[in-house]
N, C-alpha and C positions, 0 to 999 in steps of 0.2 A: 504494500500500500504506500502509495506518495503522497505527501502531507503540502497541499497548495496553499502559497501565500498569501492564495483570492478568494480564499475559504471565508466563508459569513462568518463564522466563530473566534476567525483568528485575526480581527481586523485589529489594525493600531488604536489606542484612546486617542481621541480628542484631546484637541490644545484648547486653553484658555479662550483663547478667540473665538474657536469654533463652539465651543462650549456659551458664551455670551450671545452671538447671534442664535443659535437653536434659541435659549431661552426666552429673546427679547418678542420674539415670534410666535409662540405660545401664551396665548393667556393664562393668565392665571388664578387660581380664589373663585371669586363669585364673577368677574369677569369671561369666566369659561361658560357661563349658564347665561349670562344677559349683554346683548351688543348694546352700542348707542344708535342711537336713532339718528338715524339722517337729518340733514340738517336744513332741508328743505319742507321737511313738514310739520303744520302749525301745530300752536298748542292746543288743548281741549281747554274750551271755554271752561270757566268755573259755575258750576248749578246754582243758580239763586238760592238766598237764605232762605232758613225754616221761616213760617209764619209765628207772626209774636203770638203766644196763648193768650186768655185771659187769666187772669190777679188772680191768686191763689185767694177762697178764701178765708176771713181770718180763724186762726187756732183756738178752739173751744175748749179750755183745761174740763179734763177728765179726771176722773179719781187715778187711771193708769199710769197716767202723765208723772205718778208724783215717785219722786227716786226714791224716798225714803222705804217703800211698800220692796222697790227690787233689793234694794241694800238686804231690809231682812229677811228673805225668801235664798238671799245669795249666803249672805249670813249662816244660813238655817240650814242648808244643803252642805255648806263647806265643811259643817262641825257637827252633821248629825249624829256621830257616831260620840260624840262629849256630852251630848243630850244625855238625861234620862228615858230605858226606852219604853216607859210610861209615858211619855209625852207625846201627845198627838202627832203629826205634821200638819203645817201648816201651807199652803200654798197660796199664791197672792191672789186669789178667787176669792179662799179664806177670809184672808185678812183683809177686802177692800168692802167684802161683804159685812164682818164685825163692824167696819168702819161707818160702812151707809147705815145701819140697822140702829148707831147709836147716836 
């Protein structure tokens, strides 16, 4: 068997230089998935604004509304296990019901 020196497997490396142009020629990143757009055609208009809503209207305080009923429902859940477990649960259904009833 003769071993050719025009054989694909046995070709010389690349120099520097030839190595820079392959590379500068190749895209690369995200450049490989999206070209630029030609430079001759327009932009897409931008769509007119949304229509203005009408004014919210105003906030009517509820019993729900109020922090102090989540504090102790958050409270109550966090350390139910420090409770006594003779004590009820309480859930803020509970307690806003205790609250309208008094």
């Amino acid at each position: 068997m003769s071993v050719s020196d025009s054989s694909e497997l046995s070709s010389p490396p690349t120099t520097d230089d030839e190595a820079l142009v392959q590379n500068s020629t190749k895209p690369s990143g995200l450049d490989r998935y999206f070209k630029p757009a030609p430079k001759g055609t327009p932009k897409v208009p931008s769509s007119p604004p949304p229509p203005k809503r009408p004014a919210s209207p105003p906030h009517e305080y509820v019993l729900a509304d109020n922090a102090d009923i989540a504090f102790i429902v958050m409270f109550r859940s966090r350390f139910h296990n420090v409770f006594p477990k003779s004590l009820p649960h309480y859930g803020p259904q509970d307690i806003e019901r205790g609250v309208a009833e008094t």
